[in-house]
Biopython code that builds the backbone (N, CA, C, O; Angstrom):
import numpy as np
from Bio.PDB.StructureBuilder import StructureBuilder

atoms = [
    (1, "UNK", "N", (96.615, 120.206, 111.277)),
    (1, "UNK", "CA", (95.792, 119.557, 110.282)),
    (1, "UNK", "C", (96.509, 118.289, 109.830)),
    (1, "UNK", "O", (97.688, 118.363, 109.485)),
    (2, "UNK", "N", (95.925, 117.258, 109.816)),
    (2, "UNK", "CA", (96.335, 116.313, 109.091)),
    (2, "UNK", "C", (95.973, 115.475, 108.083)),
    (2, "UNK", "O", (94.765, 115.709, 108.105)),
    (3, "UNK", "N", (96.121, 114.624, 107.160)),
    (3, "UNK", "CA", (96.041, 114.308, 105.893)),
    (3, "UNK", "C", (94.488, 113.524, 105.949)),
    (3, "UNK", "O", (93.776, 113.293, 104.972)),
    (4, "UNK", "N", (94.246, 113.251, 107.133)),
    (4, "UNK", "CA", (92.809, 112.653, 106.966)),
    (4, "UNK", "C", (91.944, 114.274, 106.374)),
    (4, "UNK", "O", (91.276, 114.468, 105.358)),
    (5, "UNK", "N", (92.275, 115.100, 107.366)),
    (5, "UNK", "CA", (91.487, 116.257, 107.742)),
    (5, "UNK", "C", (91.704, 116.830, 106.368)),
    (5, "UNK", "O", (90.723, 117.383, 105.871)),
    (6, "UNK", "N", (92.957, 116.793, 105.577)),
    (6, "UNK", "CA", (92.866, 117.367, 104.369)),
    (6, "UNK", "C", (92.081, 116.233, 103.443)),
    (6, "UNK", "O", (91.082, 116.941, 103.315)),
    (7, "UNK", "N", (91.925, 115.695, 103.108)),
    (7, "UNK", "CA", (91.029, 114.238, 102.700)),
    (7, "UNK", "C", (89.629, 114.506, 102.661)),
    (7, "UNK", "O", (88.887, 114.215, 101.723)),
    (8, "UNK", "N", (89.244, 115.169, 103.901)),
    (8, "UNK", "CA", (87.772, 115.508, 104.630)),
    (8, "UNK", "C", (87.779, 116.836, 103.681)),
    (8, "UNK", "O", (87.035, 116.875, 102.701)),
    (9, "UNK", "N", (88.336, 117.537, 103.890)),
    (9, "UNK", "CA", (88.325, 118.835, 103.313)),
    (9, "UNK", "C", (88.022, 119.147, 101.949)),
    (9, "UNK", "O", (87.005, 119.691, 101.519)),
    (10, "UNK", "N", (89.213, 118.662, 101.199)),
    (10, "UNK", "CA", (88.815, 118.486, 99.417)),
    (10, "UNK", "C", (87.562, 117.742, 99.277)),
    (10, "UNK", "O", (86.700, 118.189, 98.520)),
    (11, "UNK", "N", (87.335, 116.489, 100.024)),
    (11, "UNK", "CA", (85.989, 115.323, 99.469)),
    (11, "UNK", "C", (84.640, 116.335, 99.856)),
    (11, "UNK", "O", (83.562, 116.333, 99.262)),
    (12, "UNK", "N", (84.995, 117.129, 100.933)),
    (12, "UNK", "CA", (83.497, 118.147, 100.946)),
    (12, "UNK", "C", (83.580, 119.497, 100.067)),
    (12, "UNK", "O", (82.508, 120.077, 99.897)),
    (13, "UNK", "N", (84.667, 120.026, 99.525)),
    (13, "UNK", "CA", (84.562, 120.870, 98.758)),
    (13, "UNK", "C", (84.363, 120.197, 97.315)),
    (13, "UNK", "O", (83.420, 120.590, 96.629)),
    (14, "UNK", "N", (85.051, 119.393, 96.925)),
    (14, "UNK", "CA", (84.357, 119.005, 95.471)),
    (14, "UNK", "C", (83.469, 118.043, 95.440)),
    (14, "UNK", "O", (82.731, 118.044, 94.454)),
    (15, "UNK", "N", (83.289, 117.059, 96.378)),
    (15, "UNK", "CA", (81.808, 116.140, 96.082)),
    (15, "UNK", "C", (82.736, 114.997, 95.570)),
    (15, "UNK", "O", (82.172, 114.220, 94.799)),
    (16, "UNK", "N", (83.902, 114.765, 95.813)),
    (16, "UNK", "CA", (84.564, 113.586, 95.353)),
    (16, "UNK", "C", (84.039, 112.448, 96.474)),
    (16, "UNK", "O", (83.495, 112.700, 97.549)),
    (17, "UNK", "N", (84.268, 111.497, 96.076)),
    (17, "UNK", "CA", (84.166, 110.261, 97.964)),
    (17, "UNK", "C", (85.636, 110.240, 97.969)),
    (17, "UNK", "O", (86.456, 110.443, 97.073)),
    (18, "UNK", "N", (85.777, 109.886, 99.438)),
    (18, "UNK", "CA", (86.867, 110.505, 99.935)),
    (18, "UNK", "C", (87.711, 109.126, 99.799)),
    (18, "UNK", "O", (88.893, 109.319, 100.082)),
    (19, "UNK", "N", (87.462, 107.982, 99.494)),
    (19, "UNK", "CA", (88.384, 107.038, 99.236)),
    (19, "UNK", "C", (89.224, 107.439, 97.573)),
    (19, "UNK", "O", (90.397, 107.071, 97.507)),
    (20, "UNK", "N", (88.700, 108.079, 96.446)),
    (20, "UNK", "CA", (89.146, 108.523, 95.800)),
    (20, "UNK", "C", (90.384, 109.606, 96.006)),
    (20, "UNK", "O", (91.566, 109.588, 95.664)),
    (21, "UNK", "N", (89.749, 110.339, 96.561)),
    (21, "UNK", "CA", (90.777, 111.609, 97.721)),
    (21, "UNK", "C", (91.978, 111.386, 97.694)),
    (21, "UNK", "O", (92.989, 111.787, 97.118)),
    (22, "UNK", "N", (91.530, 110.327, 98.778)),
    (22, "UNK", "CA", (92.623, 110.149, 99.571)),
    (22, "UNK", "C", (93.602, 108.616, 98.640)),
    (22, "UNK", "O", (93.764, 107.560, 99.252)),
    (23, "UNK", "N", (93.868, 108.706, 97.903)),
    (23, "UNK", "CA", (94.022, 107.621, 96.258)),
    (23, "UNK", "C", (95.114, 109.124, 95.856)),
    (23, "UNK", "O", (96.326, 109.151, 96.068)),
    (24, "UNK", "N", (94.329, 110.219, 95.273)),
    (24, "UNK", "CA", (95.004, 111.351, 94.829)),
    (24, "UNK", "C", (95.665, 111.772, 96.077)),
    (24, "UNK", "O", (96.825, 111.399, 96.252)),
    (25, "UNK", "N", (95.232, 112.314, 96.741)),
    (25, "UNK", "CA", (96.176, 112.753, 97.942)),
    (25, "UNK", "C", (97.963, 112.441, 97.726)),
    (25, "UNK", "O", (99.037, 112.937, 97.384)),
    (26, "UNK", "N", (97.162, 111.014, 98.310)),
    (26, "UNK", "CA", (98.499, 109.758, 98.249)),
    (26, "UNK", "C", (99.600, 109.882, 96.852)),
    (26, "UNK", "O", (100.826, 109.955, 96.941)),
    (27, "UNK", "N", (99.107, 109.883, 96.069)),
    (27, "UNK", "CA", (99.604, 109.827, 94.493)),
    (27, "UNK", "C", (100.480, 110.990, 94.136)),
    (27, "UNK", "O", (101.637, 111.038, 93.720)),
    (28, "UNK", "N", (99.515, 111.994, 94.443)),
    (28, "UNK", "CA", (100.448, 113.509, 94.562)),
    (28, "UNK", "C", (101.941, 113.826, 95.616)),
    (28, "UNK", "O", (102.941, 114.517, 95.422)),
    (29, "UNK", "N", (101.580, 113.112, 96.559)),
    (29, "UNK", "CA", (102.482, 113.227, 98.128)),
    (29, "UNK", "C", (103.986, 112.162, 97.570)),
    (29, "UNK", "O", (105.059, 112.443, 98.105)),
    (30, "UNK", "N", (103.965, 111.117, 96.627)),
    (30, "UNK", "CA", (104.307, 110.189, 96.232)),
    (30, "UNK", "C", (104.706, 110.634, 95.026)),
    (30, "UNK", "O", (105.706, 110.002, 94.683)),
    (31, "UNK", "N", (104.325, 111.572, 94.086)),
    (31, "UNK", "CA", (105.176, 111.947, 92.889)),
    (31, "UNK", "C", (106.045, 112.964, 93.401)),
    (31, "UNK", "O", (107.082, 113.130, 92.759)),
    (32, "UNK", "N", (105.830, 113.806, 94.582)),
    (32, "UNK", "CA", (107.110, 114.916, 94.766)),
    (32, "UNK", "C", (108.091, 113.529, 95.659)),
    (32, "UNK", "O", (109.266, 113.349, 95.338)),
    (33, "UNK", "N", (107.591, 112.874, 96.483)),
    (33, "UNK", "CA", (109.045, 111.887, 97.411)),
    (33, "UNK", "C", (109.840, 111.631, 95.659)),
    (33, "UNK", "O", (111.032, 111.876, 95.478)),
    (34, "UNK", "N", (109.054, 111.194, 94.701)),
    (34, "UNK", "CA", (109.743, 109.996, 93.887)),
    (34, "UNK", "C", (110.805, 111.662, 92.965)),
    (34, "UNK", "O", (112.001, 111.593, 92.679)),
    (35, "UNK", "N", (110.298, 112.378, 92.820)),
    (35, "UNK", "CA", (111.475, 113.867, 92.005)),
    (35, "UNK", "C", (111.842, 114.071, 92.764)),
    (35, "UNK", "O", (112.920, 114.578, 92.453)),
    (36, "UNK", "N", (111.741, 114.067, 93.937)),
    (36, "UNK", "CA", (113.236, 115.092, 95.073)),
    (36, "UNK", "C", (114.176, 113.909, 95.190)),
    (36, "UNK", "O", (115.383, 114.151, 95.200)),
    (37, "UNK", "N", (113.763, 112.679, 95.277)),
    (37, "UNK", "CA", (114.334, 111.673, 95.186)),
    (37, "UNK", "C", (115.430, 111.210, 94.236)),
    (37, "UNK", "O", (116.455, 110.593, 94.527)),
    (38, "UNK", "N", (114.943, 111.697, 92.846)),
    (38, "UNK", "CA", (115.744, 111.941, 91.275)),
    (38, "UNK", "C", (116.308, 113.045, 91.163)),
    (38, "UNK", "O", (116.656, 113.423, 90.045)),
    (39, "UNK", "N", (116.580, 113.981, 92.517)),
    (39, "UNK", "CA", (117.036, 115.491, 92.798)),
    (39, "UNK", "C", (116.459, 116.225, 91.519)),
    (39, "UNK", "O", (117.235, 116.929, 90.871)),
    (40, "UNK", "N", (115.481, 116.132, 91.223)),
    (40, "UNK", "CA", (114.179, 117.499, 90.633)),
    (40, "UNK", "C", (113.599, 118.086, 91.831)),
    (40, "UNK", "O", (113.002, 117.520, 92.747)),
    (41, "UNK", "N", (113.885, 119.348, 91.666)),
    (41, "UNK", "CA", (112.879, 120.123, 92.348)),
    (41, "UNK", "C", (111.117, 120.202, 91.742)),
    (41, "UNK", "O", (110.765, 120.074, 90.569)),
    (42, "UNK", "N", (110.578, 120.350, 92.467)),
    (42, "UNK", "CA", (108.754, 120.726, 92.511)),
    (42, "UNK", "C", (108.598, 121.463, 92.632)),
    (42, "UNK", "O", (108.728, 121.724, 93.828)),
    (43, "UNK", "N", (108.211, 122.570, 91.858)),
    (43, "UNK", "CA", (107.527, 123.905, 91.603)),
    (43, "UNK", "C", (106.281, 123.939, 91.728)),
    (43, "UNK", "O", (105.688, 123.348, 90.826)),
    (44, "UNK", "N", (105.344, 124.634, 92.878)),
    (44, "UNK", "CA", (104.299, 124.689, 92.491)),
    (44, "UNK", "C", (103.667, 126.201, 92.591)),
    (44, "UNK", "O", (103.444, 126.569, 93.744)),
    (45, "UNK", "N", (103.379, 127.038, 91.646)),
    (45, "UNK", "CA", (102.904, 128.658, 91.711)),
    (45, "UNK", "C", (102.065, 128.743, 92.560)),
    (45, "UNK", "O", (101.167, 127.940, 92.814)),
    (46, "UNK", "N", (102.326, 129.803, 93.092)),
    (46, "UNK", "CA", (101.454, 130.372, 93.877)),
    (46, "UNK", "C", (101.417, 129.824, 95.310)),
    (46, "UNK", "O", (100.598, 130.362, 96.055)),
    (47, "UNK", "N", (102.226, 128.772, 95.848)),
    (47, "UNK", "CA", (101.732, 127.975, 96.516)),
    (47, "UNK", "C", (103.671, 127.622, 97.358)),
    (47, "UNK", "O", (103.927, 127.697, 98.560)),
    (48, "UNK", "N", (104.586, 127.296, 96.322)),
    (48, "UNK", "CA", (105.829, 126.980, 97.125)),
    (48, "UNK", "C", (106.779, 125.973, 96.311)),
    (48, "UNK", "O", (106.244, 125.265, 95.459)),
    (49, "UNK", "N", (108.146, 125.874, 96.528)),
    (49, "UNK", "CA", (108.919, 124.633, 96.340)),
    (49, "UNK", "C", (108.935, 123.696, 97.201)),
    (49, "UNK", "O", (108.581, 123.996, 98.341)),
    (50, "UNK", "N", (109.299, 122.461, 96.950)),
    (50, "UNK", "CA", (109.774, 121.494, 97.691)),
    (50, "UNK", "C", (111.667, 121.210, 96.741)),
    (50, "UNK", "O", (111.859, 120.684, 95.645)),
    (51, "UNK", "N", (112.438, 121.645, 97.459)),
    (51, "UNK", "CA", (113.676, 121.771, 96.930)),
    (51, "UNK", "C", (114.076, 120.520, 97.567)),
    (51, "UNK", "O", (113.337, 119.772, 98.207)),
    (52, "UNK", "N", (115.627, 120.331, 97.267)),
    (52, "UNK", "CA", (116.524, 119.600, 97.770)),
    (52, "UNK", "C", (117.857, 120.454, 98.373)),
    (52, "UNK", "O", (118.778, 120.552, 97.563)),
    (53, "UNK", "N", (118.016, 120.916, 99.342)),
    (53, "UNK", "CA", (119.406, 121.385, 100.263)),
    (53, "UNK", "C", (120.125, 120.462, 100.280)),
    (53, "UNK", "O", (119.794, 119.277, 100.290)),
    (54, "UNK", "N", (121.776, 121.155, 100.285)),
    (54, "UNK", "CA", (122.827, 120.230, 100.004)),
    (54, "UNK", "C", (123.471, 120.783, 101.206)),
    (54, "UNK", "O", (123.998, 121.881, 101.028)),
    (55, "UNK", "N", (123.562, 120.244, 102.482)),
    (55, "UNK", "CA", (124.195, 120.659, 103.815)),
    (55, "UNK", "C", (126.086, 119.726, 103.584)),
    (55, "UNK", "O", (126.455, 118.590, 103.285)),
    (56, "UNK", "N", (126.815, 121.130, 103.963)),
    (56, "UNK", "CA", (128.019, 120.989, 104.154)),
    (56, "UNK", "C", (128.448, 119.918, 105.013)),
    (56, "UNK", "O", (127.682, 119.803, 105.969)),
    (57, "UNK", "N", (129.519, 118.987, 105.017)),
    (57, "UNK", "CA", (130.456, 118.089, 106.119)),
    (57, "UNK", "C", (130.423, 119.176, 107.342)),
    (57, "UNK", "O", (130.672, 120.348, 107.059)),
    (58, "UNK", "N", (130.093, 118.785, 108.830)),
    (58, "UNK", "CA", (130.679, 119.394, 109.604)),
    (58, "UNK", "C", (130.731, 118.530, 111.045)),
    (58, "UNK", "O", (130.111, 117.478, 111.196)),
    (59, "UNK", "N", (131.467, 119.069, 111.949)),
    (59, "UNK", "CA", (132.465, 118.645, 112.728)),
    (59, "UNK", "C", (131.142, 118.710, 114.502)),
    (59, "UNK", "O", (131.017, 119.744, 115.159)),
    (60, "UNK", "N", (130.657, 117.842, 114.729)),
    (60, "UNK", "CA", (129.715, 117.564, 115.559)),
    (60, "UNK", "C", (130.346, 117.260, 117.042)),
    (60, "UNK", "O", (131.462, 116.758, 117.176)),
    (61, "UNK", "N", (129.392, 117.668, 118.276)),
    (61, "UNK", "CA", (130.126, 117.273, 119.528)),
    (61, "UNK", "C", (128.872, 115.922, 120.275)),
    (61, "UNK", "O", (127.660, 116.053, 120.449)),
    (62, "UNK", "N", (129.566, 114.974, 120.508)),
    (62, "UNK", "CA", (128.283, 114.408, 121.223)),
    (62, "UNK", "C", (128.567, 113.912, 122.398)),
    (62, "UNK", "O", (129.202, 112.879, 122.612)),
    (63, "UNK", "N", (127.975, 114.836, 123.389)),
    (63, "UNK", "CA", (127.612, 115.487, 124.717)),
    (63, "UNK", "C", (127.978, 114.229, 125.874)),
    (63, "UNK", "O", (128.554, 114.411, 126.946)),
    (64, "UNK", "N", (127.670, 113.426, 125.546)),
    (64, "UNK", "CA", (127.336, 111.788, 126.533)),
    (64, "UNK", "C", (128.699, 111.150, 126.939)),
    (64, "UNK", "O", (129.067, 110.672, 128.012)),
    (65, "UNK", "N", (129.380, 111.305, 125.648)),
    (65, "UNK", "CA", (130.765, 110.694, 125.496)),
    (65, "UNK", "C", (131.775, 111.891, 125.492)),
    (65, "UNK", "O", (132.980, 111.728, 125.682)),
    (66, "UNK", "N", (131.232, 113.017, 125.278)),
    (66, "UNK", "CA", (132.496, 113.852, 125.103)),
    (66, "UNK", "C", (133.510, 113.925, 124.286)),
    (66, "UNK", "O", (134.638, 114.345, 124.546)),
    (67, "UNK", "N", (132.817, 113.216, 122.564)),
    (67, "UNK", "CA", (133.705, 112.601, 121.957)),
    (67, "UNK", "C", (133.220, 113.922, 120.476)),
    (67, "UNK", "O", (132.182, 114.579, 120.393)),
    (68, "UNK", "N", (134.208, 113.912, 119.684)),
    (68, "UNK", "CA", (133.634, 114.422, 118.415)),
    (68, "UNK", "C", (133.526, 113.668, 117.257)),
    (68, "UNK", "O", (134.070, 112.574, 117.100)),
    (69, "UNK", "N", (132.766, 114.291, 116.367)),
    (69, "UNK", "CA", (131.950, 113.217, 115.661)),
    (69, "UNK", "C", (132.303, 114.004, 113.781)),
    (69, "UNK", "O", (132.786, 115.133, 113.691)),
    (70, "UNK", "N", (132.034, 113.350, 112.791)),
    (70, "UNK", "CA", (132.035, 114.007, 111.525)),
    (70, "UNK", "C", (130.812, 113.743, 111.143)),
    (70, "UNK", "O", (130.342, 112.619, 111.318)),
    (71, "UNK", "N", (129.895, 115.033, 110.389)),
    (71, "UNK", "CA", (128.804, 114.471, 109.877)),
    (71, "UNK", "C", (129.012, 114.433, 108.195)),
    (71, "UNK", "O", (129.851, 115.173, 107.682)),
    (72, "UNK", "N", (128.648, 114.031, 107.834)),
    (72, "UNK", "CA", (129.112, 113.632, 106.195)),
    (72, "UNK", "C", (127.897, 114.907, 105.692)),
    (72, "UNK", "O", (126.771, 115.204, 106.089)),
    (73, "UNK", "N", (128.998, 115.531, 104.412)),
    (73, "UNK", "CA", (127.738, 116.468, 103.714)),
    (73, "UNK", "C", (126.442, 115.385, 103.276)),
    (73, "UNK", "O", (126.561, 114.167, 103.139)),
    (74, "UNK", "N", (125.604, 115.922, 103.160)),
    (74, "UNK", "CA", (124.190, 114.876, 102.643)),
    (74, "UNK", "C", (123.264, 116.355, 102.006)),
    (74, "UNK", "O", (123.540, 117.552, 101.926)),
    (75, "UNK", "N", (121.906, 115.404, 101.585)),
    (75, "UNK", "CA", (120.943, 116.268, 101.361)),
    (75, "UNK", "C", (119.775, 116.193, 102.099)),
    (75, "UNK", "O", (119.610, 115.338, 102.969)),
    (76, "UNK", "N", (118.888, 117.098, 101.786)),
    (76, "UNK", "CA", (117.947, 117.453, 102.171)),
    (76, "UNK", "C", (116.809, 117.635, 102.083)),
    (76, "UNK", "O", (116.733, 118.672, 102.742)),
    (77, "UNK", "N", (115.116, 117.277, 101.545)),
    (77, "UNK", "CA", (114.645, 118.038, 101.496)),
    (77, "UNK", "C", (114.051, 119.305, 102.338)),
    (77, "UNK", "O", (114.084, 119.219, 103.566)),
    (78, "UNK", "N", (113.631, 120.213, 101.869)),
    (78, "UNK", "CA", (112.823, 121.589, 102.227)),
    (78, "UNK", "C", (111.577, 122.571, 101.687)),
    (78, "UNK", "O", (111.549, 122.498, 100.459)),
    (79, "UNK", "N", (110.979, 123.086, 101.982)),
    (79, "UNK", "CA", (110.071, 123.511, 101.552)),
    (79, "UNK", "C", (109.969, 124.806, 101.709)),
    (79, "UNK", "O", (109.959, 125.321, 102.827)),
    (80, "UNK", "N", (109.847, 125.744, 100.164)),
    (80, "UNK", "CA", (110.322, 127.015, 100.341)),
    (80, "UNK", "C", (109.008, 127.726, 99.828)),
    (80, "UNK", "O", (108.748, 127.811, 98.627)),
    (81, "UNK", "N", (107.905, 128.414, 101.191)),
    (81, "UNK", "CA", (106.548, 129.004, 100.571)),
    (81, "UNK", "C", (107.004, 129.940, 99.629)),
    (81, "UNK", "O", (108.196, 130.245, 99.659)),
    (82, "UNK", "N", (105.853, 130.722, 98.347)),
    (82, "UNK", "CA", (106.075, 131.316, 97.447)),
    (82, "UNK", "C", (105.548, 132.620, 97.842)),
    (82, "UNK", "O", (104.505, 132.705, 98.490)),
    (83, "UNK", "N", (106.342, 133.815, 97.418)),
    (83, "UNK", "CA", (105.799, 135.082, 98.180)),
    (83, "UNK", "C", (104.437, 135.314, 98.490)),
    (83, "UNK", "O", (104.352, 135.605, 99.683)),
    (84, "UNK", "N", (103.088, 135.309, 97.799)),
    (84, "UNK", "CA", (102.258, 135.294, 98.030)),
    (84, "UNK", "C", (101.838, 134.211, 99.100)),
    (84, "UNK", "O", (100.740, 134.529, 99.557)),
    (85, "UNK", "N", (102.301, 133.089, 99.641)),
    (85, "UNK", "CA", (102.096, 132.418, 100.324)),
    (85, "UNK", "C", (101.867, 132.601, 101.633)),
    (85, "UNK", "O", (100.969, 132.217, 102.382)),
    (86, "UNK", "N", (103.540, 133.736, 101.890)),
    (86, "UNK", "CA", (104.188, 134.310, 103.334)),
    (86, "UNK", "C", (103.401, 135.302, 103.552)),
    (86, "UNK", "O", (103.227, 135.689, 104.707)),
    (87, "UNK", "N", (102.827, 135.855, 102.575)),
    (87, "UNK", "CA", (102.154, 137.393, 102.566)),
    (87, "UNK", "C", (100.819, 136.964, 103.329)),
    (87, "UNK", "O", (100.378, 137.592, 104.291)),
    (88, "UNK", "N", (100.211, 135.792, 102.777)),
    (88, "UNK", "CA", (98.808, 135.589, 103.459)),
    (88, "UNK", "C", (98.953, 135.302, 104.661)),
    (88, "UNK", "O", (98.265, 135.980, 105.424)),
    (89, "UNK", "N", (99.773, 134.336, 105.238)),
    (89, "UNK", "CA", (100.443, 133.865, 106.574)),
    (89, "UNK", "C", (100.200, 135.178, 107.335)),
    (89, "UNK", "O", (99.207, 135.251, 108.060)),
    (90, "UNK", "N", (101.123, 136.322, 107.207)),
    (90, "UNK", "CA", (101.936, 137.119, 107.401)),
    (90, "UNK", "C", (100.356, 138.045, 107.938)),
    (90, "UNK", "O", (100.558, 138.642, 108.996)),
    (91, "UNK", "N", (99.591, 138.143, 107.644)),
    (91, "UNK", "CA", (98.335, 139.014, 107.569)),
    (91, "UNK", "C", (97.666, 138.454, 108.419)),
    (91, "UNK", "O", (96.926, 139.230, 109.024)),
    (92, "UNK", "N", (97.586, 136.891, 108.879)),
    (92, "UNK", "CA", (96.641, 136.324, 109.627)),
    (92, "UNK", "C", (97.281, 136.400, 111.310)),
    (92, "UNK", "O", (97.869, 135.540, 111.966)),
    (93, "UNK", "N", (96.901, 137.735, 111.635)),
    (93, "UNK", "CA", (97.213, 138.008, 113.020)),
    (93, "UNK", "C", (95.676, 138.743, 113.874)),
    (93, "UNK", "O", (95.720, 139.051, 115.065)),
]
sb = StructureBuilder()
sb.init_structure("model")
sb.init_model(0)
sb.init_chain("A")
sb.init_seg("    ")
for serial, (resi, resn, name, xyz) in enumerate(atoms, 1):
    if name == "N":
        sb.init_residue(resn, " ", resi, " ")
    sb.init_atom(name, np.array(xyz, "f"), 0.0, 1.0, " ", f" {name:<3s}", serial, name[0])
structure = sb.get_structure()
């Protein structure tokens, strides 16, 4: 699915026009970059986090050169579904 298709989706379930939509879409997608960004996490119930992971320094091989490499700790974002989330997933077999 992609963001047009979600665009299409909300503008036929609520009767919005979809240039509005996709205005909110955008706006929403753009307030979690701008808090993970300010390292706030996004909570949203029922539904999942969008966290920030803090990955350790570690010691890399790269294959071409045969050489080793350091990767500097950094961050991350990630996205962590909320139990009810995995549960519905989890059922659709």
């Amino acid at each position: 699915m992609t963001k047009a298709d979600i665009v299409n989706d909300i503008a036929k379930s609520t009767g919005v026009e979809k240039a509005q939509v996709q205005q909110i879409v955008e706006a929403f997608m753009e307030s979690i970059k701008d808090s993970l960004t300010a390292q706030n996490n996004v909570y949203l119930r029922g539904f999942g986090s969008f966290i920030i992971k803090e990955r350790a320094q570690k010691v890399a091989r790269n294959i071409s050169k045969n050489t080793t490499i350091t990767i500097p700790a950094h961050n991350i974002p990630a996205f962590k579904p909320s139990k009810s989330f995995v549960v519905k997933v989890k059922e659709q077999k």
